[in-house]
Backbone as JSON Lines, residues from 0, in Angstrom:
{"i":0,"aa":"X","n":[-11.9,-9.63,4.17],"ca":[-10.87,-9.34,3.2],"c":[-11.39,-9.71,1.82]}
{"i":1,"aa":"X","n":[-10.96,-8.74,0.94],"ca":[-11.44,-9.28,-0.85],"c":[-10.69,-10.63,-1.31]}
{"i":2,"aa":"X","n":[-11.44,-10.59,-2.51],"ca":[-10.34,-11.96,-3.08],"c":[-9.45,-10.67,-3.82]}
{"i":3,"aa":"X","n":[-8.05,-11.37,-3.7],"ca":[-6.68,-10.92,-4.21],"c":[-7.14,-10.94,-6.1]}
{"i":4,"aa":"X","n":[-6.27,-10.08,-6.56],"ca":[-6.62,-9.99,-7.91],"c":[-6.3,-11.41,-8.88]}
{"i":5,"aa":"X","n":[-6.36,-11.07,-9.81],"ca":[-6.26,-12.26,-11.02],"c":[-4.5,-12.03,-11.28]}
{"i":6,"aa":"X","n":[-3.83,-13.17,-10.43],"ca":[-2.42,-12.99,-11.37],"c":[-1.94,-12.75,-12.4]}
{"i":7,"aa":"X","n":[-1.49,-11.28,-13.07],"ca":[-1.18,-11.31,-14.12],"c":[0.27,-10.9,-14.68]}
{"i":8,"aa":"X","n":[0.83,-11.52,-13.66],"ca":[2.27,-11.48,-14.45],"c":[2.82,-9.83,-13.23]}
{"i":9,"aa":"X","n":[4.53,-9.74,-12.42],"ca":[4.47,-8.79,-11.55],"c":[4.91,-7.98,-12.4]}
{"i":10,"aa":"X","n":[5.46,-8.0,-13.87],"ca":[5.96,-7.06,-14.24],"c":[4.71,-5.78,-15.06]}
{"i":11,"aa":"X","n":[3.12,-6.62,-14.36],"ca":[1.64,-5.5,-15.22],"c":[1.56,-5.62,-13.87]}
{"i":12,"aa":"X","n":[1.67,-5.61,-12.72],"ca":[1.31,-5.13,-11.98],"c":[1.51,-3.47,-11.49]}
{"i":13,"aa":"X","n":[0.72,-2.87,-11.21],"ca":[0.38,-1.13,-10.67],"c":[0.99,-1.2,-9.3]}
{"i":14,"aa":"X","n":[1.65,-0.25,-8.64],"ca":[1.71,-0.16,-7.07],"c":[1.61,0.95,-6.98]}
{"i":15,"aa":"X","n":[1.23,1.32,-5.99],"ca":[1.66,2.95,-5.12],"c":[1.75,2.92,-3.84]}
{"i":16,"aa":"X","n":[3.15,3.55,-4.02],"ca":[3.73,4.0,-2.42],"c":[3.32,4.66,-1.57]}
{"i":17,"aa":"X","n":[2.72,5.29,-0.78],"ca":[1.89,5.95,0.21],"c":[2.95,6.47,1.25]}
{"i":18,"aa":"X","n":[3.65,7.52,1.89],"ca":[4.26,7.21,2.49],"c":[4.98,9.14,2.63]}
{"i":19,"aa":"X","n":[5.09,9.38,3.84],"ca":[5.67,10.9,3.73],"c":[7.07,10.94,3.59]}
{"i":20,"aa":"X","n":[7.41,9.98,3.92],"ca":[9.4,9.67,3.92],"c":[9.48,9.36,2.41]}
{"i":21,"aa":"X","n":[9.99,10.69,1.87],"ca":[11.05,10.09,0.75],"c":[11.68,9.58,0.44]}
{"i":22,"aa":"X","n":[12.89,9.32,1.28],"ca":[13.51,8.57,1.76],"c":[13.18,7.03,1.79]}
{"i":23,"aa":"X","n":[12.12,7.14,2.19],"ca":[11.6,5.32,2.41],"c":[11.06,4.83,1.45]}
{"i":24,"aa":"X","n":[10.3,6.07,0.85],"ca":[9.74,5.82,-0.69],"c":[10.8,5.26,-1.66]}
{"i":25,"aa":"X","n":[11.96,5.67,-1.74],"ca":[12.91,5.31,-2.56],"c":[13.91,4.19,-2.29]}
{"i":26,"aa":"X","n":[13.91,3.64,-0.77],"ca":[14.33,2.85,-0.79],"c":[13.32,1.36,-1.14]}
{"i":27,"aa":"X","n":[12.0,1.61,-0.8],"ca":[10.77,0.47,-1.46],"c":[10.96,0.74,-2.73]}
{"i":28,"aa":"X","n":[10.94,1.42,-3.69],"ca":[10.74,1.5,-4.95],"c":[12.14,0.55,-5.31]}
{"i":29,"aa":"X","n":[13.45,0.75,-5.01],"ca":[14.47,0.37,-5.32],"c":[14.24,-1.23,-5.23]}
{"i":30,"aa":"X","n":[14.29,-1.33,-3.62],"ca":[13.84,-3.09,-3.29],"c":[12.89,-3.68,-4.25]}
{"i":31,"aa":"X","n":[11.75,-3.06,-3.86],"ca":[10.72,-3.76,-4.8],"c":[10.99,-3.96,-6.43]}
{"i":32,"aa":"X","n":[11.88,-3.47,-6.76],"ca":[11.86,-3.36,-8.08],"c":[13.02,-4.16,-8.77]}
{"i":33,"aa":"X","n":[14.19,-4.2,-7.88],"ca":[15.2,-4.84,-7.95],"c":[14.71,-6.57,-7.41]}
{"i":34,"aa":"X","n":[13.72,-6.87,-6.85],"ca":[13.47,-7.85,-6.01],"c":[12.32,-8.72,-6.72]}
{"i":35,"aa":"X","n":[11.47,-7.89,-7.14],"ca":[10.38,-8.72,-8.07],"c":[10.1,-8.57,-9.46]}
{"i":36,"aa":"X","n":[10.68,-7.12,-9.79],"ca":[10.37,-6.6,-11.51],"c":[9.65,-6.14,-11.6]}
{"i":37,"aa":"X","n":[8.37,-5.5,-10.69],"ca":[7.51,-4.34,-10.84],"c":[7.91,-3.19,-11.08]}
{"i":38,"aa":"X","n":[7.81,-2.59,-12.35],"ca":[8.26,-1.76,-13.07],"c":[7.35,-0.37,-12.31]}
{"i":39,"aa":"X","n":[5.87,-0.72,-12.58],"ca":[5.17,0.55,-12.74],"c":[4.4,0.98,-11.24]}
{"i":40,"aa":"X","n":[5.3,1.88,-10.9],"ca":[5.42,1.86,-9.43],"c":[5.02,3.79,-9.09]}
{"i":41,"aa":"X","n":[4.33,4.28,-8.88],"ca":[3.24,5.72,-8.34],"c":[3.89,5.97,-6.72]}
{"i":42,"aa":"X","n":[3.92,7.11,-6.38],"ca":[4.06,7.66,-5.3],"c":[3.21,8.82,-4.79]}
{"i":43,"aa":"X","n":[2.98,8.66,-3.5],"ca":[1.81,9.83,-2.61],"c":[2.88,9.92,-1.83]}
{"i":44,"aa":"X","n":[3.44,11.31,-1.06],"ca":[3.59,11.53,-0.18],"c":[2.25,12.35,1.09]}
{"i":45,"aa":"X","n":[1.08,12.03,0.75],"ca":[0.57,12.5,1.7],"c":[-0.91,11.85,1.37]}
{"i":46,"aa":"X","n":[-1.98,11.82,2.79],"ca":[-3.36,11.32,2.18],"c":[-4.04,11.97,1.01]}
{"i":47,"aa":"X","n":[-4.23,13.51,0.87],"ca":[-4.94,13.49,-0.74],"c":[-4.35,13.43,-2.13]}
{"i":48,"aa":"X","n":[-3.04,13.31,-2.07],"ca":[-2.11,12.94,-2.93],"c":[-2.79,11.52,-3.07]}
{"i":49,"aa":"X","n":[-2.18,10.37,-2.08],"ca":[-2.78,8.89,-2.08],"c":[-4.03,8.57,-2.27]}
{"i":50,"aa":"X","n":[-5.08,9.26,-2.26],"ca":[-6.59,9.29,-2.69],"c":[-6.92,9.62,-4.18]}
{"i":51,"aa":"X","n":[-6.4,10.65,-4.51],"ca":[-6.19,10.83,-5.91],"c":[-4.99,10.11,-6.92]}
{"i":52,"aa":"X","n":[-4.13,9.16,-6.4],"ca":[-3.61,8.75,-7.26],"c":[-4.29,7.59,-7.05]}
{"i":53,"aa":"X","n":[-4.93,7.03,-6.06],"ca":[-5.57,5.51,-6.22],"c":[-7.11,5.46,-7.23]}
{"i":54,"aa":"X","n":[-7.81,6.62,-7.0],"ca":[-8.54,7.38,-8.51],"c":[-8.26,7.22,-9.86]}
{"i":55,"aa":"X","n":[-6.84,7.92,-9.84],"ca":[-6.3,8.49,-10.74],"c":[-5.81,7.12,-12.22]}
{"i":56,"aa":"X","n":[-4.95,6.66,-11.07],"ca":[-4.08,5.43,-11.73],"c":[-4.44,3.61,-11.56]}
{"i":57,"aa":"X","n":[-5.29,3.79,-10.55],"ca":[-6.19,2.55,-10.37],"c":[-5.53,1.59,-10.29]}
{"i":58,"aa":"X","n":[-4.52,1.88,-9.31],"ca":[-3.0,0.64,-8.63],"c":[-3.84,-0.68,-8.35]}
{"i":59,"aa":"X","n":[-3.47,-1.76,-8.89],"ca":[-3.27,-3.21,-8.02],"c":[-3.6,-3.25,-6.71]}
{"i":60,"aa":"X","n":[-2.27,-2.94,-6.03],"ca":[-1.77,-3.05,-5.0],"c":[-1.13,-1.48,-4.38]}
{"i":61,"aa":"X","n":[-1.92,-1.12,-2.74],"ca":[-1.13,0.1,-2.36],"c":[-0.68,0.07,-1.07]}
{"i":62,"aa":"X","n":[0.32,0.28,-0.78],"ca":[1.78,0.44,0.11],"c":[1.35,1.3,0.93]}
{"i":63,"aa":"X","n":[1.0,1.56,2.01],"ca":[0.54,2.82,2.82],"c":[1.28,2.82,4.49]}
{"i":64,"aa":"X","n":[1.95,4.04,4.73],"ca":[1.96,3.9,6.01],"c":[1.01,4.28,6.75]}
{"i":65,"aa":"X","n":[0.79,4.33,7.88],"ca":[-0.51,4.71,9.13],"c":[-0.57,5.91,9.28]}
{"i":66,"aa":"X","n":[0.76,7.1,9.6],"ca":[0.08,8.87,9.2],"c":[0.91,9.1,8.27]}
{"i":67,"aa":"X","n":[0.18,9.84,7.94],"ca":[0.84,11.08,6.48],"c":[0.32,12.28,6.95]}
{"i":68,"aa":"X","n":[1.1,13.44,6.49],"ca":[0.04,14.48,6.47],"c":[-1.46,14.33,5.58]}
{"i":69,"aa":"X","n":[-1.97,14.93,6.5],"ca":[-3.69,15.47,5.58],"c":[-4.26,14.06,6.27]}
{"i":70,"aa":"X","n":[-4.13,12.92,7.28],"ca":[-4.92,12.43,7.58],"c":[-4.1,11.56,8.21]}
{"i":71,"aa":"X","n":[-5.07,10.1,8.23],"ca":[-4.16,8.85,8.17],"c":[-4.76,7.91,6.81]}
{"i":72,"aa":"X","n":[-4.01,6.32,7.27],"ca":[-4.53,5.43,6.54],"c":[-5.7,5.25,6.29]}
{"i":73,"aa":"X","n":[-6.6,5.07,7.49],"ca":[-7.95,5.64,7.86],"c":[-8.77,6.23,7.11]}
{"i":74,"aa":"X","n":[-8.28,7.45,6.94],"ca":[-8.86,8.27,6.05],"c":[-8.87,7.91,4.3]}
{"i":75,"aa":"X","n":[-8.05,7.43,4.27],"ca":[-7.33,6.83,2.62],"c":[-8.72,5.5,2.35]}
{"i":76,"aa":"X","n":[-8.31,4.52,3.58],"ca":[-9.57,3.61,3.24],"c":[-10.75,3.66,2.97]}
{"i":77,"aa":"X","n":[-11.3,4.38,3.74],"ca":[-12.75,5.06,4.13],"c":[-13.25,5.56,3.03]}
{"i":78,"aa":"X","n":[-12.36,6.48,2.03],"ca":[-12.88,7.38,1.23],"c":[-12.84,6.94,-0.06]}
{"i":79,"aa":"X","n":[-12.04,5.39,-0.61],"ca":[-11.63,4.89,-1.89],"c":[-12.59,3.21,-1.2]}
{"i":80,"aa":"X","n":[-13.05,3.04,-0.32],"ca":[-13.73,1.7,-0.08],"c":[-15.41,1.7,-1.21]}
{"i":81,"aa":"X","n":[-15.73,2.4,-1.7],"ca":[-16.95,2.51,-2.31],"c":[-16.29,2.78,-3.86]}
{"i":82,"aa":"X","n":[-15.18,3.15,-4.32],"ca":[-14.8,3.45,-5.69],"c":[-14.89,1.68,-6.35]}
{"i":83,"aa":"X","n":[-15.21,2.12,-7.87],"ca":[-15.36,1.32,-8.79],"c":[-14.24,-0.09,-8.89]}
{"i":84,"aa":"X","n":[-13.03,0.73,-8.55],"ca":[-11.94,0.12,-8.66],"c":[-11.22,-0.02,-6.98]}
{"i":85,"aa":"X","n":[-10.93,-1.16,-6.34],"ca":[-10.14,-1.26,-5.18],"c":[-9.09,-2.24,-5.03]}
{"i":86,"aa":"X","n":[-8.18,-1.22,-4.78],"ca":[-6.73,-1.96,-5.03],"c":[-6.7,-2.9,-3.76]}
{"i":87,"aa":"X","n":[-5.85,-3.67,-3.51],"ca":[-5.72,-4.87,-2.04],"c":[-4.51,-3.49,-1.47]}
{"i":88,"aa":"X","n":[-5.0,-3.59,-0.06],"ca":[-4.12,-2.33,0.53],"c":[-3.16,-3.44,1.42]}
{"i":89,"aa":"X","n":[-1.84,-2.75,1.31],"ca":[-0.85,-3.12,2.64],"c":[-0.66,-2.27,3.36]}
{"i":90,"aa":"X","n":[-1.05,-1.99,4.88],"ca":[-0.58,-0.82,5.76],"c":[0.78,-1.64,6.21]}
{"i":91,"aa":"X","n":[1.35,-0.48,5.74],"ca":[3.1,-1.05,6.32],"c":[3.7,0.21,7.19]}
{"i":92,"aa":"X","n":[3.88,-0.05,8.72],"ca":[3.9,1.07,9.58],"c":[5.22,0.32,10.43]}
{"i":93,"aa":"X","n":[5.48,1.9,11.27],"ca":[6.51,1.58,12.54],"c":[5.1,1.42,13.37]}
{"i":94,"aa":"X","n":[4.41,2.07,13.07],"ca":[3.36,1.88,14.79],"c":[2.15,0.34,14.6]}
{"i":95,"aa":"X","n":[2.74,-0.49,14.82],"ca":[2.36,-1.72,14.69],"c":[1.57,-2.1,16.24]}
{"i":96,"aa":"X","n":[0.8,-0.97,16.91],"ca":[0.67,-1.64,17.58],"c":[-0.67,-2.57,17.73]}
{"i":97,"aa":"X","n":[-1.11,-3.29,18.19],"ca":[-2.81,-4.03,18.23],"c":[-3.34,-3.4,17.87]}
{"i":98,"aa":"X","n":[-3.99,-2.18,18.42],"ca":[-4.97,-1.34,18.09],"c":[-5.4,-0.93,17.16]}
{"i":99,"aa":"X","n":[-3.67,-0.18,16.39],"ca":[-3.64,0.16,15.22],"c":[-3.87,-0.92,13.68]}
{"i":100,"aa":"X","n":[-3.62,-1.71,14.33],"ca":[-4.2,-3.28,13.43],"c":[-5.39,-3.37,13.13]}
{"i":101,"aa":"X","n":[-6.16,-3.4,14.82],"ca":[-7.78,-3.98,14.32],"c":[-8.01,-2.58,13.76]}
{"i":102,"aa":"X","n":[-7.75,-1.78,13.81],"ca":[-8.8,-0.16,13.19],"c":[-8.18,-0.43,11.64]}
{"i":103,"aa":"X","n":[-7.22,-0.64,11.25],"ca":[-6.58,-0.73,9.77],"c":[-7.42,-1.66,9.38]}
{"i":104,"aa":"X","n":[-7.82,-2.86,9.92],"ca":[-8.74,-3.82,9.04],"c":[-9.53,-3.76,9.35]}
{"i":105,"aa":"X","n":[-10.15,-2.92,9.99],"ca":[-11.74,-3.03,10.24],"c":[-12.07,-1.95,8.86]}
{"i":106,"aa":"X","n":[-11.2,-1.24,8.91],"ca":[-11.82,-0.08,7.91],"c":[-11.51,-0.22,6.52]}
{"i":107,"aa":"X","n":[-10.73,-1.62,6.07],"ca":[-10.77,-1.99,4.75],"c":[-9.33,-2.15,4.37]}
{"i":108,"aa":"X","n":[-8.07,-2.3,5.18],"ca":[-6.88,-2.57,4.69],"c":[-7.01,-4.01,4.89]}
{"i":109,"aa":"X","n":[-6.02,-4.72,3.53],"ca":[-5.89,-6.55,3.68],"c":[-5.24,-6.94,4.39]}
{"i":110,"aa":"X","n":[-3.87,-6.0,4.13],"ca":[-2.82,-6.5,5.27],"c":[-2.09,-5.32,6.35]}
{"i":111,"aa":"X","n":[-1.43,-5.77,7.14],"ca":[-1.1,-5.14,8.42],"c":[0.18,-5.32,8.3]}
{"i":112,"aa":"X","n":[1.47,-4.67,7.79],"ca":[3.15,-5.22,8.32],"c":[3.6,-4.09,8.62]}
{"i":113,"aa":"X","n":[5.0,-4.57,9.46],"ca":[5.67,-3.52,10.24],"c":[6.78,-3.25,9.64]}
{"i":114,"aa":"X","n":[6.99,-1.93,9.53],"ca":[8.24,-1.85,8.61],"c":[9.7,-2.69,9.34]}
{"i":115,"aa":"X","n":[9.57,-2.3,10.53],"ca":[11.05,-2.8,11.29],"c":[11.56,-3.85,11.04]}
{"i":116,"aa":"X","n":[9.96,-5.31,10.79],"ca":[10.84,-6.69,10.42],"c":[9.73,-7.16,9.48]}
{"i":117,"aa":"X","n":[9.11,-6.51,8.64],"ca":[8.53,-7.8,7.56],"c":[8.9,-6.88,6.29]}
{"i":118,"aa":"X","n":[9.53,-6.36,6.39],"ca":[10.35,-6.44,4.9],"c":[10.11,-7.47,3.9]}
{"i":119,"aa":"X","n":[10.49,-8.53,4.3],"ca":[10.94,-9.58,3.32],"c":[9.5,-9.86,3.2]}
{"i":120,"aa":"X","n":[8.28,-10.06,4.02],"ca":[6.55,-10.6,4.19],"c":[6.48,-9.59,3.04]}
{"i":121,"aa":"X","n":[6.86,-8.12,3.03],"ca":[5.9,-7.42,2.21],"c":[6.36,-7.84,0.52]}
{"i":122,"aa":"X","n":[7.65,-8.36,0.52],"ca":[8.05,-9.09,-1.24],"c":[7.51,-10.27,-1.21]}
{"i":123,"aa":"X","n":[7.53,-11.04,-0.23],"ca":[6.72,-12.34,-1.05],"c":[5.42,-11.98,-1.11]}
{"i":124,"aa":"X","n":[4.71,-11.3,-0.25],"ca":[2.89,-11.13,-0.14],"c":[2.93,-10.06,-2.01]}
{"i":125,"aa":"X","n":[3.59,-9.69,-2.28],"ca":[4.0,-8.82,-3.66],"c":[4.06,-9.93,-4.69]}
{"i":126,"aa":"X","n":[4.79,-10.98,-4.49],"ca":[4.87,-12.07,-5.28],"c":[3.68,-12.65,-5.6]}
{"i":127,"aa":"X","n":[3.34,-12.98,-4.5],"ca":[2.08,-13.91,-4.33],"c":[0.47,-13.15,-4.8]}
{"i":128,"aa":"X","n":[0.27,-11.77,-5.04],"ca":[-0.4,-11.03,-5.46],"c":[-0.37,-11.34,-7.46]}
């Protein structure tokens, strides 16, 4: 795992949402924003969307679930692990299972949470960033 960035205050912190549910996208953006004050908050609904905005906008921190169309997480890591700039990734999934864990961190995500119950893990690990 990298070292976590240089605290600089959550309201300069970058995020991007990763995530095909709109729906879910907007309810993280809401939480997160209402919950910590991260203002400047990017959305992918799909892997080359999420590849090019982690390029593009050079997020902090990125929010990813495990599939999207156009790939998976997998694919997202793999292809932004050699860029100049690397954000600390959270894979935040329903499919939490083992497997899908060790392959998420073997291939360069920091953290592993499940959407169903670490909600609250993914605002303080946000804090604590």
């Amino acid at each position: 795992m990298k070292p976590l960035p240089t605290k600089k205050g959550l309201e300069a912190m970058k995020l991007l949402i990763a995530d095909d549910s709109a729906f879910l996208r907007q309810q993280l953006i809401h939480m997160i924003t209402e919950l910590t004050g991260i203002k400047d908050i990017e959305q992918a609904e799909d892997v080359p969307t999420a590849i090019e905005a982690i390029r593009k906008e050079k997020p902090d921190v990125v929010v990813l679930d495990i599939r999207m169309p156009g790939g998976s997480v997998i694919d997202v890591l793999k292809k932004v692990q050699k860029e100049d700039h690397r954000p600390v990734f959270i894979v935040f999934t329903n499919y939490s299972y083992p497997r899908f864990r060790k392959s998420c961190l073997a291939a360069g995500a920091d953290f592993f949470l499940d959407k169903s119950f670490d909600q609250n893990e993914l605002l303080g690990l946000l804090k604590k960033l």
